[in-house]
mmCIF file of the N, C-alpha and C atoms, coordinates in Angstrom:
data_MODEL
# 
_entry.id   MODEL 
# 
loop_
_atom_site.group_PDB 
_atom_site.id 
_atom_site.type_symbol 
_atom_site.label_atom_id 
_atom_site.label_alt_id 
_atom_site.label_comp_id 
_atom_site.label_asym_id 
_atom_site.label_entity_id 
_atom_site.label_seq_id 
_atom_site.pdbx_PDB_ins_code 
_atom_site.Cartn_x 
_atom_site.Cartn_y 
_atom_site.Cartn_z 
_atom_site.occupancy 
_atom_site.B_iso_or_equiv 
_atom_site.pdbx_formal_charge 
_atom_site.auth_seq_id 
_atom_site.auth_comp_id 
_atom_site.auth_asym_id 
_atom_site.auth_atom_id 
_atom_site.pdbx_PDB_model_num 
ATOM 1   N N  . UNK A 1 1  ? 18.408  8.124   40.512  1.00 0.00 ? 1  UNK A N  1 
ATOM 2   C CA . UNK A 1 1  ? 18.490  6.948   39.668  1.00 0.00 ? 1  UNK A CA 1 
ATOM 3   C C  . UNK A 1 1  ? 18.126  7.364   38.245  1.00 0.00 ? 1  UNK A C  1 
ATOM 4   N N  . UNK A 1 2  ? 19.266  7.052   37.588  1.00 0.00 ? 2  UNK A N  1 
ATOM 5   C CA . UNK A 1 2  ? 18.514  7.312   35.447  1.00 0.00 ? 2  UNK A CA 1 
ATOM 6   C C  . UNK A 1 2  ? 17.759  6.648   35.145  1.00 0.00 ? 2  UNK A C  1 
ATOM 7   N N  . UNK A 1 3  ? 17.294  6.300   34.505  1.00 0.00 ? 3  UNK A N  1 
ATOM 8   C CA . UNK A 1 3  ? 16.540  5.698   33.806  1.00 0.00 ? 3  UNK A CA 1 
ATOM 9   C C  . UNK A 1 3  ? 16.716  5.497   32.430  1.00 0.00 ? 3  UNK A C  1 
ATOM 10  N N  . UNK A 1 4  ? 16.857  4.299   31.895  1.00 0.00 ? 4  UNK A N  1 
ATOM 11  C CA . UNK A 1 4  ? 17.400  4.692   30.162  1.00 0.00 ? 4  UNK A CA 1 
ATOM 12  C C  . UNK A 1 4  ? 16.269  4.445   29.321  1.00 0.00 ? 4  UNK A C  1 
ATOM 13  N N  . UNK A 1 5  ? 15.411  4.845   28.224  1.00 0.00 ? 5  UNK A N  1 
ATOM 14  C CA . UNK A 1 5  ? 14.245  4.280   27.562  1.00 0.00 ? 5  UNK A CA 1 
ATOM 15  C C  . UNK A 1 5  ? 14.877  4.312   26.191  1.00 0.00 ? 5  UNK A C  1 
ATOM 16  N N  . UNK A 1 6  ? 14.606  3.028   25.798  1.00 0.00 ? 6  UNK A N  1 
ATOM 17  C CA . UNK A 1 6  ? 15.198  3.180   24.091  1.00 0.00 ? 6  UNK A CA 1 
ATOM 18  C C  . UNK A 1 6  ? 13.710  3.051   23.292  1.00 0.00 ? 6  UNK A C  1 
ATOM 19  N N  . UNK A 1 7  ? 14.019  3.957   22.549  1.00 0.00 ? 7  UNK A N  1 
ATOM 20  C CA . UNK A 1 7  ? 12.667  3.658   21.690  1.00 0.00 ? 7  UNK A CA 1 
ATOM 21  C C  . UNK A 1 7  ? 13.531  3.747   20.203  1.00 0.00 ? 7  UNK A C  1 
ATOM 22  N N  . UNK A 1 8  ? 12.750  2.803   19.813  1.00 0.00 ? 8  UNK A N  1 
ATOM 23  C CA . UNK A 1 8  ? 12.386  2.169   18.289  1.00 0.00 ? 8  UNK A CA 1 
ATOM 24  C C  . UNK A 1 8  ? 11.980  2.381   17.057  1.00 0.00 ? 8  UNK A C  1 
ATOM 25  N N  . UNK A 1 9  ? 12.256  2.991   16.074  1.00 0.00 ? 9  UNK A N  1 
ATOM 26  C CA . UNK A 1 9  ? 11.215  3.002   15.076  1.00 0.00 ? 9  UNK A CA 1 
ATOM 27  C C  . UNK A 1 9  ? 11.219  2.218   13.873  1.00 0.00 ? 9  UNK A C  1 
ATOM 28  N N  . UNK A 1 10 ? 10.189  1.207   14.359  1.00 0.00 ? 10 UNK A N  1 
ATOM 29  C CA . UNK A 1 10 ? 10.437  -0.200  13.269  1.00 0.00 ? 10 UNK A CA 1 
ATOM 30  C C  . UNK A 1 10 ? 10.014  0.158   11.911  1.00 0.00 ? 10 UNK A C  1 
ATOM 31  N N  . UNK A 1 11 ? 9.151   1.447   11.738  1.00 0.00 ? 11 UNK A N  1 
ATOM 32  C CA . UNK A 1 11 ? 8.450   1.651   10.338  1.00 0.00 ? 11 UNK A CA 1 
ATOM 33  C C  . UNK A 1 11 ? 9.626   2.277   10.042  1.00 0.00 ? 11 UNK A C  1 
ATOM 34  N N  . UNK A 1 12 ? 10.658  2.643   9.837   1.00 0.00 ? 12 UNK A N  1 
ATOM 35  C CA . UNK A 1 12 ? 12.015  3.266   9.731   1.00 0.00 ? 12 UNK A CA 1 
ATOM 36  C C  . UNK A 1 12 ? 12.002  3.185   8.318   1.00 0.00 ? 12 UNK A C  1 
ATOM 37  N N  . UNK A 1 13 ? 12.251  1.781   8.088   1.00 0.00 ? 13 UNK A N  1 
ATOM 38  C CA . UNK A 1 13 ? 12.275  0.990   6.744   1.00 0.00 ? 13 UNK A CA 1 
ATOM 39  C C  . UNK A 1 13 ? 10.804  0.694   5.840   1.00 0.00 ? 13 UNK A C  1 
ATOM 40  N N  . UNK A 1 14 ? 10.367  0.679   6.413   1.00 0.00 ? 14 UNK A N  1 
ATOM 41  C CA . UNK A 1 14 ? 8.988   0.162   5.593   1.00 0.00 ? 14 UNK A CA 1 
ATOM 42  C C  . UNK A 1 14 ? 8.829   1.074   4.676   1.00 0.00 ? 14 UNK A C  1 
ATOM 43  N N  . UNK A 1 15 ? 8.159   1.388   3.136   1.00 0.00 ? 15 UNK A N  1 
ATOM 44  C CA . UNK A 1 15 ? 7.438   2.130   2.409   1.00 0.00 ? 15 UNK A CA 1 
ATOM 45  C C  . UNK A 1 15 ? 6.397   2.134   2.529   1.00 0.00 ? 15 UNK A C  1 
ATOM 46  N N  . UNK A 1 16 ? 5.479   2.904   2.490   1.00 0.00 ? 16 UNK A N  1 
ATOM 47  C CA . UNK A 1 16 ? 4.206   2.463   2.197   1.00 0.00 ? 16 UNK A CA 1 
ATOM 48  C C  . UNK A 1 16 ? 3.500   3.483   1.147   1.00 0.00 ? 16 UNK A C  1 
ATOM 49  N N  . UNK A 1 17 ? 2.563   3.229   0.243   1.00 0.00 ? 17 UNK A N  1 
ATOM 50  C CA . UNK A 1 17 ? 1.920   4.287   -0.849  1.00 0.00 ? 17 UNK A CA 1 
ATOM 51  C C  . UNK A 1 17 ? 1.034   4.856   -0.297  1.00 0.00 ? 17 UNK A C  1 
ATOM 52  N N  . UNK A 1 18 ? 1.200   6.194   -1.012  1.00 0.00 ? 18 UNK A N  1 
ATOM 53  C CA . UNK A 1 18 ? 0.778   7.285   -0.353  1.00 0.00 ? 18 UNK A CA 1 
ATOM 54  C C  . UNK A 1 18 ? -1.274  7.064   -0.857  1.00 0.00 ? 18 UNK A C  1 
ATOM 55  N N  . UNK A 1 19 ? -1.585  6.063   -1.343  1.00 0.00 ? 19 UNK A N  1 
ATOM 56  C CA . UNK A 1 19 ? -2.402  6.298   -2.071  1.00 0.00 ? 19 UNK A CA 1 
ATOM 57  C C  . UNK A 1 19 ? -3.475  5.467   -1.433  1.00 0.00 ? 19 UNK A C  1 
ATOM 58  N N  . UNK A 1 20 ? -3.293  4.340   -0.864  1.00 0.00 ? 20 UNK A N  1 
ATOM 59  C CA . UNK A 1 20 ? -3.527  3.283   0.150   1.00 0.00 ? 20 UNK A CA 1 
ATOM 60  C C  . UNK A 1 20 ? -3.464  3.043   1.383   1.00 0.00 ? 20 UNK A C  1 
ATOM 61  N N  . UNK A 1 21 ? -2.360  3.341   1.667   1.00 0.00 ? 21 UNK A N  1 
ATOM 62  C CA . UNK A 1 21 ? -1.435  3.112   2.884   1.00 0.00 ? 21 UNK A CA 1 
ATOM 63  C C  . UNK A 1 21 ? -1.131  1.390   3.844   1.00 0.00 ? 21 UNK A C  1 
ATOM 64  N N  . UNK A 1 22 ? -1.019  0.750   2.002   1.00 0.00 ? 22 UNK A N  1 
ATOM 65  C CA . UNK A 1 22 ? -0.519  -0.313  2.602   1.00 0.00 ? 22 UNK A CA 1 
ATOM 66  C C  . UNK A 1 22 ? 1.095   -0.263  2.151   1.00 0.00 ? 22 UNK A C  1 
ATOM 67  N N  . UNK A 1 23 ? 2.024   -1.541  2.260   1.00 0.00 ? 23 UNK A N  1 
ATOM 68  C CA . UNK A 1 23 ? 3.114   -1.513  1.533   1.00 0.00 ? 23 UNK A CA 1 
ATOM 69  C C  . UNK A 1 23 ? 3.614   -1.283  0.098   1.00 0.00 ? 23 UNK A C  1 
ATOM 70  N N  . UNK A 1 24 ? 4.629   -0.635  -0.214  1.00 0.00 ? 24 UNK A N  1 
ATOM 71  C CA . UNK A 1 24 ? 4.792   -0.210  -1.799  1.00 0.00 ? 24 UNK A CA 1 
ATOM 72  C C  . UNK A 1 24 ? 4.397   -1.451  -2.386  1.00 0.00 ? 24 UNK A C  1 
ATOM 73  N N  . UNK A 1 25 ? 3.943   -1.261  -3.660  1.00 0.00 ? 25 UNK A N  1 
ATOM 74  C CA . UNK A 1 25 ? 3.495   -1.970  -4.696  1.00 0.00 ? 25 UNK A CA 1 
ATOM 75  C C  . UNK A 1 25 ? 4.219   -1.317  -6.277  1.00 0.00 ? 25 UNK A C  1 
ATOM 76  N N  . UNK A 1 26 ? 4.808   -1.145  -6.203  1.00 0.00 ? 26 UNK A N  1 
ATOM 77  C CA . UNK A 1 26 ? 5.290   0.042   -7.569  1.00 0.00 ? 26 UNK A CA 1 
ATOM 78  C C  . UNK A 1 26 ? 5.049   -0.894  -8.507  1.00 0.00 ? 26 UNK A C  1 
ATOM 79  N N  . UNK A 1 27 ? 4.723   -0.365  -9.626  1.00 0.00 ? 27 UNK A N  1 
ATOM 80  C CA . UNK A 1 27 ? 4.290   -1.320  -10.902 1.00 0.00 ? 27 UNK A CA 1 
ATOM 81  C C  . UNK A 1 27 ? 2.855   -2.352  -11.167 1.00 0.00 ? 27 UNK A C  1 
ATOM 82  N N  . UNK A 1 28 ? 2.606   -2.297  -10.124 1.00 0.00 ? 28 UNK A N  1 
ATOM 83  C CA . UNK A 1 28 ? 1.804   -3.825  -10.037 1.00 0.00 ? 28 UNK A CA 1 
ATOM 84  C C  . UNK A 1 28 ? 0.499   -3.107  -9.228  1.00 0.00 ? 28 UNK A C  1 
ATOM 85  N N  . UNK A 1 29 ? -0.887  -3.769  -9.823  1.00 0.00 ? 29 UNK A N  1 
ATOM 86  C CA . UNK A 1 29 ? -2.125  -2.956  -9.169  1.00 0.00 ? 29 UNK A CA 1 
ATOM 87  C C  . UNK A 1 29 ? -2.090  -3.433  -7.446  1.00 0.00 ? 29 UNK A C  1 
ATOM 88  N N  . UNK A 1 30 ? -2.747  -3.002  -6.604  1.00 0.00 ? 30 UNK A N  1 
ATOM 89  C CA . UNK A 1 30 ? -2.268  -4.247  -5.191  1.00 0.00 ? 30 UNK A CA 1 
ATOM 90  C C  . UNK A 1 30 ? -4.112  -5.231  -5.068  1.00 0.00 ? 30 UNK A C  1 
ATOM 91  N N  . UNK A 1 31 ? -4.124  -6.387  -5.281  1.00 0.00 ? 31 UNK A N  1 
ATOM 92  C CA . UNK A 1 31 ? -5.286  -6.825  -4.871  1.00 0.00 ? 31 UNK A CA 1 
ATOM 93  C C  . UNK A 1 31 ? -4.948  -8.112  -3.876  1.00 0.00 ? 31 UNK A C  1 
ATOM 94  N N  . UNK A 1 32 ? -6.277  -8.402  -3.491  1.00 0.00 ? 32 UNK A N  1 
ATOM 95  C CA . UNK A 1 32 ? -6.682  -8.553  -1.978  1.00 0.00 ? 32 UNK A CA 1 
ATOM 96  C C  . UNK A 1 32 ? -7.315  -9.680  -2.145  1.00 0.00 ? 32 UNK A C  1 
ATOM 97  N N  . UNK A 1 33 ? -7.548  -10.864 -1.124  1.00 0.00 ? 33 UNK A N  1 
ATOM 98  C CA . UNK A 1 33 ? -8.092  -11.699 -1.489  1.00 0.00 ? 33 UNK A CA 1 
ATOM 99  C C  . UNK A 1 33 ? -9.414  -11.635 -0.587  1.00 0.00 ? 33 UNK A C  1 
ATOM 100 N N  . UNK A 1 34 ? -10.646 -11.806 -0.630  1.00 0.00 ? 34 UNK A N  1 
ATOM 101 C CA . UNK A 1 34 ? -11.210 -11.727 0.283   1.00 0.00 ? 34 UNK A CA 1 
ATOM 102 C C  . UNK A 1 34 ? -12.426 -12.916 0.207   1.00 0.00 ? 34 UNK A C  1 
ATOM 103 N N  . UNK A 1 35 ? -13.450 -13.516 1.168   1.00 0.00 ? 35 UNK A N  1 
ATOM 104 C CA . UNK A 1 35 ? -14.237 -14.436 1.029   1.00 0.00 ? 35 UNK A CA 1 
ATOM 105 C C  . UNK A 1 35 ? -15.688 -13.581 1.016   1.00 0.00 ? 35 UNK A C  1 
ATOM 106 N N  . UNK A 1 36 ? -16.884 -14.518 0.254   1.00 0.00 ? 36 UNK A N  1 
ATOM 107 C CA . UNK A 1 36 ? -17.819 -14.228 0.191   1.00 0.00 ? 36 UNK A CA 1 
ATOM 108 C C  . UNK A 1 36 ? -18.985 -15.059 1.516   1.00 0.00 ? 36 UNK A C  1 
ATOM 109 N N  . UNK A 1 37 ? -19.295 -14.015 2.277   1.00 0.00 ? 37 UNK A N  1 
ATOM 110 C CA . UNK A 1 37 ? -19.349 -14.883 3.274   1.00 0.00 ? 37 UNK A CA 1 
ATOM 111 C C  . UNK A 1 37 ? -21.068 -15.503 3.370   1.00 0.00 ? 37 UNK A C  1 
ATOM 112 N N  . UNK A 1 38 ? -21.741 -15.500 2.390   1.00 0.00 ? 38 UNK A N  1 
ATOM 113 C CA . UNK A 1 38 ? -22.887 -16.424 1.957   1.00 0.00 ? 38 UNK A CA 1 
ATOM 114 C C  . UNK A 1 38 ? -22.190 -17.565 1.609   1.00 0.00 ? 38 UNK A C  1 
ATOM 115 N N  . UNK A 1 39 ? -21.788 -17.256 0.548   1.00 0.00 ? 39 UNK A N  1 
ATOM 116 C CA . UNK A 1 39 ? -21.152 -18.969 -0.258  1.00 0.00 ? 39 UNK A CA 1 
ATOM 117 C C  . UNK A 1 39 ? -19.890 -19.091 0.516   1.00 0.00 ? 39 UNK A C  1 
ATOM 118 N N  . UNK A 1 40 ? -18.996 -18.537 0.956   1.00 0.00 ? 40 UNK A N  1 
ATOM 119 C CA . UNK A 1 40 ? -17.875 -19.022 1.315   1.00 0.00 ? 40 UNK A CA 1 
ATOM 120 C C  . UNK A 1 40 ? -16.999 -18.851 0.237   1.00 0.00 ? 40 UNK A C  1 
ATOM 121 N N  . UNK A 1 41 ? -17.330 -18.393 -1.071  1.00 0.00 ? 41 UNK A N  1 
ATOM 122 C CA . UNK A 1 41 ? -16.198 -18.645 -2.470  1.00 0.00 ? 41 UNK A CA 1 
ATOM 123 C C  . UNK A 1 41 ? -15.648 -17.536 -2.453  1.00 0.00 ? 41 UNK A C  1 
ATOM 124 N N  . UNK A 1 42 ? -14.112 -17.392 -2.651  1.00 0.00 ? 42 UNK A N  1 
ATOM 125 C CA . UNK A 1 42 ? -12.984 -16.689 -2.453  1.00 0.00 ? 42 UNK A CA 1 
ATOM 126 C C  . UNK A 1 42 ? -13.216 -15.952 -4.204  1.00 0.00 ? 42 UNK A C  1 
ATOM 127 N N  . UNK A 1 43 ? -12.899 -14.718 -3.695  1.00 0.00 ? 43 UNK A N  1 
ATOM 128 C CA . UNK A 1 43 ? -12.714 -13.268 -4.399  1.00 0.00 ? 43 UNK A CA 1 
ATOM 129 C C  . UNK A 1 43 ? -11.706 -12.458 -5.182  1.00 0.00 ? 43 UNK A C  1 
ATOM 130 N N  . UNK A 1 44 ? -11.003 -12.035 -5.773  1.00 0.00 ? 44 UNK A N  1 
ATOM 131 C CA . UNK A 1 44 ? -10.051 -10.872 -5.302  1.00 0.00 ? 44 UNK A CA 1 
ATOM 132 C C  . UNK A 1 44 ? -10.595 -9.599  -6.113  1.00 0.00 ? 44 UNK A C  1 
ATOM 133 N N  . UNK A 1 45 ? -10.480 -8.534  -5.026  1.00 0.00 ? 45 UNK A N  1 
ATOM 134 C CA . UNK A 1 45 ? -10.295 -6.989  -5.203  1.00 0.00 ? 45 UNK A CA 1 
ATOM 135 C C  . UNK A 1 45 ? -9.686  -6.354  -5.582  1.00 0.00 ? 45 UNK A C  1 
ATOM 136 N N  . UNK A 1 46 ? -9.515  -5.319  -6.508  1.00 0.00 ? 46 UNK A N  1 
ATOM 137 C CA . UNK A 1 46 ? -8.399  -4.569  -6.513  1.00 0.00 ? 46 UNK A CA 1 
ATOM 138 C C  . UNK A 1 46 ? -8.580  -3.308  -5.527  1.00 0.00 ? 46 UNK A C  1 
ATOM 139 N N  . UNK A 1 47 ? -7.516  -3.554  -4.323  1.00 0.00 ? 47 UNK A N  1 
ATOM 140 C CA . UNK A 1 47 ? -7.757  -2.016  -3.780  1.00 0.00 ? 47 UNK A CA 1 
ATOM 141 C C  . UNK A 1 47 ? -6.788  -0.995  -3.927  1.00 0.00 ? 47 UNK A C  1 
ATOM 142 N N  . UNK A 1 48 ? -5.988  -0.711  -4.977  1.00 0.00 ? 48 UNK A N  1 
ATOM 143 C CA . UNK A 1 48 ? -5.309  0.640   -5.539  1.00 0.00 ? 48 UNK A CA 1 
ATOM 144 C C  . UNK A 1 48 ? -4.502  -0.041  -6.839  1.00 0.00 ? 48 UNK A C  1 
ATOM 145 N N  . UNK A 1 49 ? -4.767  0.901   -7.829  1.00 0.00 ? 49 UNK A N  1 
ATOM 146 C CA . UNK A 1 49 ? -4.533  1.192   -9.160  1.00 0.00 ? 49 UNK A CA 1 
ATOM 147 C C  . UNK A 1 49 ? -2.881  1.316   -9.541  1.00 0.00 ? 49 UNK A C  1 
ATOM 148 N N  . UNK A 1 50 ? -2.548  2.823   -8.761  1.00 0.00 ? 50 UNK A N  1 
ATOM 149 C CA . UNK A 1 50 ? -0.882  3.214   -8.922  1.00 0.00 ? 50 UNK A CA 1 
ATOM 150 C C  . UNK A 1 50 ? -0.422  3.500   -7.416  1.00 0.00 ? 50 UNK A C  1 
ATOM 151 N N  . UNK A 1 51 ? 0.305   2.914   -7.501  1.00 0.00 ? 51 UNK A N  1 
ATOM 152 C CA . UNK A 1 51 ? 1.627   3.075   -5.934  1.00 0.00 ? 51 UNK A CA 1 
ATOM 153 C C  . UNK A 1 51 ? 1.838   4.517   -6.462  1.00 0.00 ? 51 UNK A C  1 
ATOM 154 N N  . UNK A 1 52 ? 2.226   5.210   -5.171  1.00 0.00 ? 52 UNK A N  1 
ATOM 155 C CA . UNK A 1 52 ? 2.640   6.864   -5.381  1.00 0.00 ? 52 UNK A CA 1 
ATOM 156 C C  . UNK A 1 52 ? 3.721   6.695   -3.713  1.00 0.00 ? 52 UNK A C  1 
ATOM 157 N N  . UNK A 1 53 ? 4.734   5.692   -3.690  1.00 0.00 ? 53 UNK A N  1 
ATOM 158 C CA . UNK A 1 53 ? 5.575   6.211   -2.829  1.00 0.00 ? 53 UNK A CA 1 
ATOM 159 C C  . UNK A 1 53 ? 6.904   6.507   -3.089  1.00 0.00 ? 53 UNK A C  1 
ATOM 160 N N  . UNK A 1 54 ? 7.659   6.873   -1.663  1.00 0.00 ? 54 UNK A N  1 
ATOM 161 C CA . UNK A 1 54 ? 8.836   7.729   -2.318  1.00 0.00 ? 54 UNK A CA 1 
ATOM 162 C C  . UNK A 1 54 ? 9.598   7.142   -3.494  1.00 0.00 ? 54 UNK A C  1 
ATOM 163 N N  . UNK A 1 55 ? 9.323   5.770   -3.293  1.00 0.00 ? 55 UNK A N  1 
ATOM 164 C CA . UNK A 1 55 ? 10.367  4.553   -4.384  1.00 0.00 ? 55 UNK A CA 1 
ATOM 165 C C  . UNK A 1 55 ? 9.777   5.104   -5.911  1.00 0.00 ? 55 UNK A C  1 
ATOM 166 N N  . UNK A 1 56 ? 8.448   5.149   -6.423  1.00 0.00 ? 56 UNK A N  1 
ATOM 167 C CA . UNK A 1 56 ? 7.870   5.152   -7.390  1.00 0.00 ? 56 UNK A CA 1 
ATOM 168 C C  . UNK A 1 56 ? 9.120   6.205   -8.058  1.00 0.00 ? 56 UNK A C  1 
ATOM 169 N N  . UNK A 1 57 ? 9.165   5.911   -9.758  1.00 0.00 ? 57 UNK A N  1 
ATOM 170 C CA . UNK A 1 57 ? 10.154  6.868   -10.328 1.00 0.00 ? 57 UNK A CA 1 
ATOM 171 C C  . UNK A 1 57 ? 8.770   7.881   -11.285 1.00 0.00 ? 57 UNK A C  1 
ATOM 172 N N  . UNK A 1 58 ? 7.243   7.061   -11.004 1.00 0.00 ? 58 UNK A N  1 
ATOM 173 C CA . UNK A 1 58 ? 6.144   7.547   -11.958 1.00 0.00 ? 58 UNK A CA 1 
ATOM 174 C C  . UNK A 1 58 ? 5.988   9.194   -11.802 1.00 0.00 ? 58 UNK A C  1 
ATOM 175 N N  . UNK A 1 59 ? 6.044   9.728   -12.612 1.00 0.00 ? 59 UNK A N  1 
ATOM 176 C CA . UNK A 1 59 ? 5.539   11.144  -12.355 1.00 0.00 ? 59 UNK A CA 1 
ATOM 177 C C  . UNK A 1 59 ? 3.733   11.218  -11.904 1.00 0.00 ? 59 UNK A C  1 
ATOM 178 N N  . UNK A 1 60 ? 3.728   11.994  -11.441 1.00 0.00 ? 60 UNK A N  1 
ATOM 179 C CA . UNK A 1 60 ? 1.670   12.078  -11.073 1.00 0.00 ? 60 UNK A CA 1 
ATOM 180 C C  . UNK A 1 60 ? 0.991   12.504  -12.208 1.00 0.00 ? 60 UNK A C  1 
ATOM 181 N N  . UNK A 1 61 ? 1.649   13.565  -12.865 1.00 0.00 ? 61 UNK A N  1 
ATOM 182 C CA . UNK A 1 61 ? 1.260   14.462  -13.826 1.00 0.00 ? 61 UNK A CA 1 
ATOM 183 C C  . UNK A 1 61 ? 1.071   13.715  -14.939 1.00 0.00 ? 61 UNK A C  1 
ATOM 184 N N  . UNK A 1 62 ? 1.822   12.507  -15.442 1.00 0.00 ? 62 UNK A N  1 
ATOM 185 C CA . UNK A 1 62 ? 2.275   11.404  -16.476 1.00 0.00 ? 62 UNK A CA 1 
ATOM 186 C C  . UNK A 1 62 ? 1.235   10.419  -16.330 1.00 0.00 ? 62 UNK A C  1 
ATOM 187 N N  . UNK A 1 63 ? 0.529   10.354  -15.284 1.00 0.00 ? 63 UNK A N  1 
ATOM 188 C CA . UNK A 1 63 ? -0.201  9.458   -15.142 1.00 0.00 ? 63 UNK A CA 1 
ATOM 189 C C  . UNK A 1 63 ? -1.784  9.173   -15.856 1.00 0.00 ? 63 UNK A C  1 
ATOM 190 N N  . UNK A 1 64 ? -2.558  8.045   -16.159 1.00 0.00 ? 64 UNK A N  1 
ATOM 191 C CA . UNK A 1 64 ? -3.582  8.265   -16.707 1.00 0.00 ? 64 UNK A CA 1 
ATOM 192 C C  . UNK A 1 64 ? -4.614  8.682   -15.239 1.00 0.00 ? 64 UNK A C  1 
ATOM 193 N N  . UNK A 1 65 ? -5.324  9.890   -15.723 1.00 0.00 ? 65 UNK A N  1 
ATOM 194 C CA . UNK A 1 65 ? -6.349  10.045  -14.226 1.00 0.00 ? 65 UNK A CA 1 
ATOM 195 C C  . UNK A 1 65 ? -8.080  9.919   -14.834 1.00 0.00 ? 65 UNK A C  1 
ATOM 196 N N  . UNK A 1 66 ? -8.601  8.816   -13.720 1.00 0.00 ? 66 UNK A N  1 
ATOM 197 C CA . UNK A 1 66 ? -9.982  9.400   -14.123 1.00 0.00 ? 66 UNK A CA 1 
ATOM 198 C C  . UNK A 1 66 ? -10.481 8.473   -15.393 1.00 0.00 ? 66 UNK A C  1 
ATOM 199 N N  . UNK A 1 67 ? -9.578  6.931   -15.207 1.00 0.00 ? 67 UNK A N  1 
ATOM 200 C CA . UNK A 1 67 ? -10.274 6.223   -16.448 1.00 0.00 ? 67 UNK A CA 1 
ATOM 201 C C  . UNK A 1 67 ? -10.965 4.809   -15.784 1.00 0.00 ? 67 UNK A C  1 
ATOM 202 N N  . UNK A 1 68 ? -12.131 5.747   -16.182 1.00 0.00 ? 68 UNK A N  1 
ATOM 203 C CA . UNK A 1 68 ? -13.529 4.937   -15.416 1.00 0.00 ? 68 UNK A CA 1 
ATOM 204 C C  . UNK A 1 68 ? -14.154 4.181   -16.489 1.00 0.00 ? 68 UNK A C  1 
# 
């Protein structure tokens, strides 16, 4: 008896930055919304600066590094 197994690969399509590893963000910082869980009063974070995935046209080298 065969057996047929199809497998899938749904991240096929997806981007994601190499820098994060959430979904591309190119251009745009990515922030987050998050709650303060004493008060309950809503937040946002920034958790990454520059997208670095394959989409990005930014060079690395071009980039500002290290401005703290």
């Amino acid at each position: 008896m065969l057996k047929c197994v199809v497998i899938s690969n749904i991240n096929s399509f997806m981007i994601n930055c190499n820098n994060c590893g959430h979904n591309s963000h190119c251009g745009t910082p990515l922030m987050r919304d998050e709650e303060d869980g004493y008060t309950g009063e809503a937040y946002q974070i920034e958790v990454c600066k520059h997208c670095r995935c394959d989409n990005c046209k930014v060079n690395i080298e071009d980039e500002t590094k290290y401005d703290l």
